[in-house]
N, C-alpha and C positions, 0 to 999 in steps of 0.2 A: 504494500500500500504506500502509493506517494505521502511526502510532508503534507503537500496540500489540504489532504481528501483529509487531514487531522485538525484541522485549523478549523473550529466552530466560526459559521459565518456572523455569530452575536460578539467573536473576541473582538479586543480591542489591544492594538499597541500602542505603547506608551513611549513619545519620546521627550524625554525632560532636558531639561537646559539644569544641568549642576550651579553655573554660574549666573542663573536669571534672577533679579533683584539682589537686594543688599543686607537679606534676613538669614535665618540658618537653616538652609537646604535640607541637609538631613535629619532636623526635627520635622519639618513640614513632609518629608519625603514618607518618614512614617505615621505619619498621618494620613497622607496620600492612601499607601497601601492597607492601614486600619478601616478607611472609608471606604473604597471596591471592594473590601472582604465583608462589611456588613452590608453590602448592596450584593452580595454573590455578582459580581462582576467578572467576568474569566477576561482575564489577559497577559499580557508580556509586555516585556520594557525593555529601552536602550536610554544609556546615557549620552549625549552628544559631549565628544572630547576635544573637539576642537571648532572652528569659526565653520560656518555654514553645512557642516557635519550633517545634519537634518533633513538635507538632500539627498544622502547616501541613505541613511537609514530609514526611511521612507520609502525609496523604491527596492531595496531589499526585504522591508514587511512587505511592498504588494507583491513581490516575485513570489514570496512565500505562500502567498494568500488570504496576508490580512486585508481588508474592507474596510476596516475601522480606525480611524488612529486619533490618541487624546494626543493633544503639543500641552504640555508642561512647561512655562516659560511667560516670556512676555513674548509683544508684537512682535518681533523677529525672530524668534523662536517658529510663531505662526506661520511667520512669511516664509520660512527657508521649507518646511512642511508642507505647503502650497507649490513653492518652488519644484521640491520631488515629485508632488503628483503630476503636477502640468508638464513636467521633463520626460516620466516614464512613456513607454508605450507596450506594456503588460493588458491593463486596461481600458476602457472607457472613464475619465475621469471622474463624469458623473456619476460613476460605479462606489466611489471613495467619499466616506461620511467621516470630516471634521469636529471633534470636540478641542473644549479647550478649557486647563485648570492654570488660573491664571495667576502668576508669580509674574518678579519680572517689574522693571520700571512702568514704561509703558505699556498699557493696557487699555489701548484705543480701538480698536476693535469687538467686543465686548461691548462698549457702552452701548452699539446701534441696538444690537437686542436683549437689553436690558439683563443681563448674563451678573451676577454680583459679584465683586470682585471678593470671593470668599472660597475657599476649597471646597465647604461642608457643601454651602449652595450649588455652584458649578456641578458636582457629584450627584448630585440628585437632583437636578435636569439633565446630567447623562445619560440619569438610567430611566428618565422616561422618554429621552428621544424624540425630542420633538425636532423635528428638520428643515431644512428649506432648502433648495436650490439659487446656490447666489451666481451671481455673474464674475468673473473673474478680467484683472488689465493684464494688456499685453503691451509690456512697455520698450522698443527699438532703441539703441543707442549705437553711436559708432560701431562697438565691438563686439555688443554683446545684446540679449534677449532675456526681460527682467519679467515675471508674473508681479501681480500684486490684488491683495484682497481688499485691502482698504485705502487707500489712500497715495499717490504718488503726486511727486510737484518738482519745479524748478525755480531756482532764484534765492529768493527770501527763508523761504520756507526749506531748503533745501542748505542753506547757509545755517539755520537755525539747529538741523540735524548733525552738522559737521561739529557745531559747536558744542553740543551737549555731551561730546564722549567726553571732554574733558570735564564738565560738571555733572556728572553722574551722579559722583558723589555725595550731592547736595540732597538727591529722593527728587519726591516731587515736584521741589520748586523751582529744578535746575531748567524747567519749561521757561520757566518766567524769566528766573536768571539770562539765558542766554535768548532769548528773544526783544531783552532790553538792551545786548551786547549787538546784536544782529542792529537792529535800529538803529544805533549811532552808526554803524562801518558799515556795514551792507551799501553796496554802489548799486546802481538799478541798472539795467541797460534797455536797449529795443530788440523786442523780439518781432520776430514777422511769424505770426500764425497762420496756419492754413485750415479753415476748419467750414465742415460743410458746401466746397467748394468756393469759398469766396477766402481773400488774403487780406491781412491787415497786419499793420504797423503800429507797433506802441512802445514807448517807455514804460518798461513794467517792472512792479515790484515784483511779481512769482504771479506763477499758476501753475493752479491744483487740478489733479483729476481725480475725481472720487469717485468709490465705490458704494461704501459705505460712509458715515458722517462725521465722524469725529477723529479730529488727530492733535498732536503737540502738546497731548495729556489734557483733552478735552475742547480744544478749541473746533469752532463749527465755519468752514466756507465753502460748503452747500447748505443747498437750499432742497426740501421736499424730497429727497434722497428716498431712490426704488432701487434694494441693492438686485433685483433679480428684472430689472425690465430691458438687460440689454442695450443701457446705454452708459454714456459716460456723463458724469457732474460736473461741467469746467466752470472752475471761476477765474477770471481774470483778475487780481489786479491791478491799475494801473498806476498812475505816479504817484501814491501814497505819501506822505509826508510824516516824519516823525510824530508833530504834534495829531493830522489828523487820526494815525495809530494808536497814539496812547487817549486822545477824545473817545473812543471807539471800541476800547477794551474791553467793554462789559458784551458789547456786540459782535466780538471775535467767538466769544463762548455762549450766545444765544442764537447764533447761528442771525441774526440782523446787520452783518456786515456787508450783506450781499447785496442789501438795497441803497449803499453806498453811491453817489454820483461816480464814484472812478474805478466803480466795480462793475464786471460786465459777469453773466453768467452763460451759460450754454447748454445745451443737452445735446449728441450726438454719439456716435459710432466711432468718430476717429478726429486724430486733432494731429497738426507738424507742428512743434515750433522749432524754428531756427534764429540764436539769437546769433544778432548781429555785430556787438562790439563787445562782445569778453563771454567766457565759458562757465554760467552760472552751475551751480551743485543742482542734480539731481536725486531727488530721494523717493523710495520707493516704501510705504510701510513703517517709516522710520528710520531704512538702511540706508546708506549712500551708495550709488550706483554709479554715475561718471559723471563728465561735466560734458557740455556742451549741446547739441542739435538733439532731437527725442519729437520719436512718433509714437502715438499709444491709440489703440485700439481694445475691444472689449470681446468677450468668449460670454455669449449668453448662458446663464446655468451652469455654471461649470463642474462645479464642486458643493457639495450637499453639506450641510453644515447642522451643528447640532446647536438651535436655541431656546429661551426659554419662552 
């Protein structure tokens, strides 16, 4: 008898981030497994031992025949987990159902379905499965081909994720910390976007392409966000100003920035931009991905996810 034909199609694999957040792993880790054993939960686990690790061990559980997999971790823990399934071709991706026990700085993700950033909670909306089919980006760069589940941008917002490895350490307020550092130095340039067949030219601070709603450890720039309708959330913004940024704060995180005058928003399938006078950061989920030109397009349905 194949390994296969042994793998119950209810298991789940587990792939944790040992180094996700700034708490003690392995008190939480056994708590982890005290919690799937009073939910009679069957599965298996890997620990990720090095930087985007999660790629590998994700398409080795589906070669094997898991269907199921929890990510352990914060947002990038998620995103490299995404990364595996969208890479393999063992499957159908929309074969592979997402959970997530959410450790870990960011934990942007999460907020769109109201998922609580708690183990106990997380675990038990695993075990009743309730799911969804969300849409997944498909993000082009020079060199390379980036997935992403929630959230990707360039610019500002892409400057702000560069900046935060270095304030990690701060916890949660290393958002705020370095999006007040971005603001003074961040230089803006003109990007020429191509989006729904027509071109345009702007001096812009960043733009975002969303999947889902919330990023930068809660901040909102979409607007009505359908993470499964097949298209993409672009918000534009345009030549922003220190003061009108900080005027505006409360409306970065109720998601009211987007009726800004020098905010544009979008709905579409696919978007180019090429900036024209310097190679702003790209970031994808929270990761940094490269700098410069970037085309993103959207995979309807891709991957089934577990929410509450």
């Amino acid at each position: 008898m194949s390994h296969i034909d042994t793998i119950n199609t209810n298991s789940w694999f587990i792939i944790a981030n040992p180094v996700a957040g700034n708490r003690n792993f392995s008190k939480r880790w056994k708590e982890i497994l005290q919690l799937l054993k009073n939910k009679n939960l069957d599965y298996s686990f890997s620990f990720t031992q090095f930087s985007k690790h999660e790629i590998e061990l994700t398409q080795n559980a589906i070669q094997k025949g898991f269907r199921n997999i929890i990510s352990v971790g914060g947002d990038g823990t998620l995103h490299n987990v995404v990364n595996g399934i969208m890479l393999q071709r063992y499957v159908k991706t929309s074969d592979i159902t997402i959970a997530v026990l959410p450790l870990g700085t960011g934990n942007d993700w999460i907020k769109t379905y109201n998922i609580p950033n708690s183990i106990e909670k997380a675990i038990e909306i695993i075990s009743k499965r309730k799911t969804i089919l969300q849409d997944i980006g498909v993000l082009k760069t020079e060199n390379k081909t980036t997935f992403f589940n929630n959230i990707a941008g360039l610019g500002y917002d892409g400057y702000i994720v560069d900046k935060l490895k270095s304030l990690k350490k701060f916890g949660p307020i290393s958002y705020v910390l370095a999006g007040i550092y971005g603001l003074f130095f961040y230089k803006k340039s003109i990007f020429k976007i191509i989006i729904n067949g027509k071109t345009i030219e702007n001096n812009c601070l960043m733009a975002v392409f969303g999947i889902c709603k919330f990023s930068g450890g809660g901040m909102q720039f979409t607007e009505n966000v359908n993470s499964s309708n097949g298209l993409l959330d672009i918000t534009i913004v345009n030549n922003l100003t220190f003061f009108d940024l900080v005027l505006n704060l409360p409306k970065l995180y109720s998601g009211k920035i987007v009726h800004h005058k020098k905010v544009a928003t979008f709905k579409t399938k696919e978007i180019s931009i090429i900036p024209k006078n310097s190679k702003p950061i790209i970031q994808a989920d929270g990761e940094l991905i490269e700098t410069g030109s970037v085309n993103v397009k959207i995979i309807e349905k891709a991957i089934r996810f577990v929410v509450n």
